[in-house]
C-alpha positions in Angstrom: 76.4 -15.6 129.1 76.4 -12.2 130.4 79.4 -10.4 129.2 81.9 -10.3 132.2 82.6 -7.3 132.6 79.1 -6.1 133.8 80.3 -7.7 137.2 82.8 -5.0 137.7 80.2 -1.6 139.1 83.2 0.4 138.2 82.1 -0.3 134.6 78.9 0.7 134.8 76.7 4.5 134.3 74.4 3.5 137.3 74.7 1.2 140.2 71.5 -0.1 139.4 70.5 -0.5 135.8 67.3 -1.5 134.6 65.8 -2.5 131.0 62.5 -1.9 129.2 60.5 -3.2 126.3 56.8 -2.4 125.2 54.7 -3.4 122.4 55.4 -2.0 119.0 53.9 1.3 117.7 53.6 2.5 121.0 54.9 5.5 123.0 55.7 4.4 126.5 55.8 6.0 129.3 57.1 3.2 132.0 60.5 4.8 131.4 59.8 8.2 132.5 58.0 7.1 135.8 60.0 4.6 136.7 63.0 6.9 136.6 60.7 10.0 138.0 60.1 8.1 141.3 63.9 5.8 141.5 66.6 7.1 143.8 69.3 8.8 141.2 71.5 5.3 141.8 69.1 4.1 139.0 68.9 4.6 135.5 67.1 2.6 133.0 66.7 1.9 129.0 64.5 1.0 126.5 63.9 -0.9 123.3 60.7 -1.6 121.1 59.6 -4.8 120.0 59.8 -4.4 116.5 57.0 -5.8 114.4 56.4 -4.2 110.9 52.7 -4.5 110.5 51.9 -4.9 114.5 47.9 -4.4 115.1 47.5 -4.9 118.2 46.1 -8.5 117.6 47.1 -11.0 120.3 47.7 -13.1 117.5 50.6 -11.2 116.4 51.8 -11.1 120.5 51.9 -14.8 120.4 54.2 -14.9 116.8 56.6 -13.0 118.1 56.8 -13.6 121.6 60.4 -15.1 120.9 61.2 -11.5 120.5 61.1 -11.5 124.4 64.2 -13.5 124.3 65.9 -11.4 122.2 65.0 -8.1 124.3 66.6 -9.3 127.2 69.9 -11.1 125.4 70.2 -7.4 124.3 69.9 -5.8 127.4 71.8 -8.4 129.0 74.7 -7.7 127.2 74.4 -4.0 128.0 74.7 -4.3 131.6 71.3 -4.5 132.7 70.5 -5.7 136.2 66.8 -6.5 135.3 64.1 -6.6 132.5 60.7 -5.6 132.8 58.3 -6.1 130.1 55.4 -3.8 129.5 52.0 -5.2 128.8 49.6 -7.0 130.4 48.7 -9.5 127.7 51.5 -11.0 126.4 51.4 -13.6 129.4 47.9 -14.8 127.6 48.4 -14.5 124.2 49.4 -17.6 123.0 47.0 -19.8 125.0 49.6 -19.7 128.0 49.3 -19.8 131.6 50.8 -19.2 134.8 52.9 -22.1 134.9 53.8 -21.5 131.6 55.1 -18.0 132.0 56.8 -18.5 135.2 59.3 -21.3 133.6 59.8 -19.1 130.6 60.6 -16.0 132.5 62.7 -18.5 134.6 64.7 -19.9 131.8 65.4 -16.6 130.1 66.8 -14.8 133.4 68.8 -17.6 134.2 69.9 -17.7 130.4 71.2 -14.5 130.6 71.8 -14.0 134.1 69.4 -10.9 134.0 65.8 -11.1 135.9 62.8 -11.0 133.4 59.6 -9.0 135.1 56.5 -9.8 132.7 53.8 -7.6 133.8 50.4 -10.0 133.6 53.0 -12.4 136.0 53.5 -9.3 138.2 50.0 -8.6 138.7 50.1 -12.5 140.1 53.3 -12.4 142.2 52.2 -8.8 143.7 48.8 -10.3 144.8 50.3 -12.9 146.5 52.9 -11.4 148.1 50.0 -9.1 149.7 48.3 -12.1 150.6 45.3 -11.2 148.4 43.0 -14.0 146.8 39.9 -12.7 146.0 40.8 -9.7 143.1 38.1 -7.9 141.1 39.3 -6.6 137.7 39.4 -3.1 136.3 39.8 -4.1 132.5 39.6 -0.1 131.7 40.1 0.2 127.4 41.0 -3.8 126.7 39.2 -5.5 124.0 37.0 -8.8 125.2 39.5 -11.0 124.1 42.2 -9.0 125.8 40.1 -8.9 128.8 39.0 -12.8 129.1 42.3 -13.6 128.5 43.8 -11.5 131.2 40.8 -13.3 133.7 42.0 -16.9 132.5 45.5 -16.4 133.2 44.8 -14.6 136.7 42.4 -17.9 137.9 45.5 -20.0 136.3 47.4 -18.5 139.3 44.5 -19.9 141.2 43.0 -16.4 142.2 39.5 -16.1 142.9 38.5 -13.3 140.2 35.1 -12.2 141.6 34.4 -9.5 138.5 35.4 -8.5 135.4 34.5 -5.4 133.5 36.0 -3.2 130.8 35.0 0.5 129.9 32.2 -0.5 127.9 31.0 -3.2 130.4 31.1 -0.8 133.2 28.6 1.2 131.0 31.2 4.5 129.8 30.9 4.1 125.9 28.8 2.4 124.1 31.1 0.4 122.3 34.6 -1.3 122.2 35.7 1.1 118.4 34.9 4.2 120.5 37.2 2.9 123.3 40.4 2.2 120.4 39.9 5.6 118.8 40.6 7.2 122.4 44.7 5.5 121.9 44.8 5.2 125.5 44.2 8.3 126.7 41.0 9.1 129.1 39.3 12.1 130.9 40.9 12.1 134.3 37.8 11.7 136.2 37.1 8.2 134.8 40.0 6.9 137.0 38.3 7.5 140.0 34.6 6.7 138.3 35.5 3.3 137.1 37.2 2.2 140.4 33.9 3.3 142.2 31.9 1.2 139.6 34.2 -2.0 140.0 34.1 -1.7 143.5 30.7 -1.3 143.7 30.0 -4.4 141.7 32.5 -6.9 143.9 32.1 -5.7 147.3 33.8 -8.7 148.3 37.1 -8.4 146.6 40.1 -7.8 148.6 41.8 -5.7 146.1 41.1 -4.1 142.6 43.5 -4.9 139.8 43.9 -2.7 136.7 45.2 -4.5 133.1 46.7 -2.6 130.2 48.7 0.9 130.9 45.2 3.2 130.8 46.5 7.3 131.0 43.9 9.5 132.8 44.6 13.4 131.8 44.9 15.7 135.0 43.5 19.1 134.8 45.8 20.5 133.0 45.5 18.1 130.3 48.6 16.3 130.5 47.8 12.1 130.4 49.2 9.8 133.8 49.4 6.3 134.5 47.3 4.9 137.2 50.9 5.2 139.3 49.8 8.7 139.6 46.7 8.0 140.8 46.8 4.7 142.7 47.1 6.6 146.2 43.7 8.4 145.7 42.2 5.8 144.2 43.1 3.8 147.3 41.5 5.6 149.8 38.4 5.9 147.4 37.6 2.6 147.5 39.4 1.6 150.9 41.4 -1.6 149.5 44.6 -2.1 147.5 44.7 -0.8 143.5 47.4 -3.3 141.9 47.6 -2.1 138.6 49.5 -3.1 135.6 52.5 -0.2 136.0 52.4 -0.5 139.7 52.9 -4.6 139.7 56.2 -4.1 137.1 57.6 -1.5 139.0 57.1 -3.3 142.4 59.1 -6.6 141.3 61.6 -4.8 139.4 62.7 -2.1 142.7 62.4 -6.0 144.9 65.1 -7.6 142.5 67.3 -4.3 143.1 67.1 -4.2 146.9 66.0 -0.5 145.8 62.6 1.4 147.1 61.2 3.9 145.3 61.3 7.8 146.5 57.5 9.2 147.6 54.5 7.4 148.4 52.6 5.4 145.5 49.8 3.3 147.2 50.2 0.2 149.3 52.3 -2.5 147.1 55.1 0.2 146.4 54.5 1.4 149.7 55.4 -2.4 150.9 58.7 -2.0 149.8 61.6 -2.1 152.6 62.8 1.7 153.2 66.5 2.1 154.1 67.2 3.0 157.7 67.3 6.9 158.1 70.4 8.0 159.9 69.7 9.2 163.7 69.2 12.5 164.3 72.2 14.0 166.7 
């Protein structure tokens, strides 16, 4: 149960408090935007999955996805309001599918009387609460197996995946080890090249979802998340970019009741804005 006293706001440091975990061996950024573009009522935390001799192997995602559980216990009985977990494949690693993921996420927010946001589930749930069935995938830097697994789960959720293409299917490297060694981290221009490409090769999708937390470096070198980037990328293509970051930060700012500040492409966009006060 969730420690009583987190139903008092008097005892808490925000009105709204929200939880993180990402995969081991991994600096995160979610943190950082999500608190760059949350009204100052929000504050959030995060905690690493720890895993000694973590490879990115889904293998090793599918051992220890019990730590889940234990994430949001934790942040449960630290006051959170809601848990989001970074990383797209975790919903795929074990074999599971959408029906699987939505009762676990289920049973551990009602465990611990905390809403648990997966991301691969949000990618789902933000697709159909834009009404979109037909979704072409942007699989930017994931490995083959990441990236088959990610298209299982999505036609689990019965949506129509049209395409599917990674970095090295889209014809940028020539192969999958060059990808790895970039950690990541990609020349800013490929955002908006790969978008073109997957758009070009699914003209009929209604929207283009991205996997994985790609960073694209802006001219002055500094790396961004595709929530930087998702409003250009938009009106490049002329349909709705759901990406990974996007999807998370969308269900988690719905369970609030809290929108983000700024504009940040169509889902975020979606979001009920409080009522401005009149002007005298």
């Amino acid at each position: 149960m969730k420690p009583e006293k987190w139903k008092n706001p008097d005892l808490k440091m925000f009105p709204h408090q929200v939880g993180f975990t990402s995969p081991p061996k991994d600096w995160d950024s979610a943190v950082s935007d999500f608190v760059r573009i949350s009204p100052e009522t929000v504050g959030a935390h995060a905690r690493l999955l720890h895993v000694s001799d973590y490879a990115h192997e889904l293998s090793q995602r599918a051992d220890n996805f019990h730590l889940l559980d234990e994430v949001v216990h934790c942040m449960s009985n630290a006051g959170a309001d809601v848990v989001g977990q970074v990383g797209t494949n975790w919903v795929h690693a074990g074999g599971t599918d959408a029906d699987d993921i939505r009762r676990f996420t289920s049973e551990v927010s009602e465990r611990y009387e905390t809403p648990f946001h997966m991301a691969g589930l949000c990618l789902v749930e933000a697709c159909e609460a834009m009404g979109v069935t037909k979704v072409a995938l942007n699989s930017v830097y994931f490995w083959p197996d990441w990236r088959d697994g990610v298209v299982r789960f999505l036609r689990s959720a019965g949506l129509d995946v049209v395409w599917a293409g990674n970095f090295v299917d889209q014809g940028w490297y020539d192969d999958q080890q060059t990808v790895n060694d970039r950690t990541w981290i990609f020349p800013g221009d490929l955002a908006s090249d790969s978008m073109r490409r997957v758009a070009e090769s699914a003209p009929r999708a209604e929207a283009i979802l991205v996997n994985g937390m790609p960073n694209w470096r802006r001219p002055d070198g500094l790396p961004q998340r595709t929530l930087a980037r998702v409003s250009e990328l938009e009106a490049q293509v002329d349909k709705p970019v759901i990406s990974a970051d996007v999807a998370l930060y969308w269900a988690i700012f719905r369970t609030l009741g809290v929108a983000p500040s700024g504009n940040h492409g169509r889902l975020l966009d979606s979001l009920p804005r409080p009522e401005q006060p009149e002007e005298a």
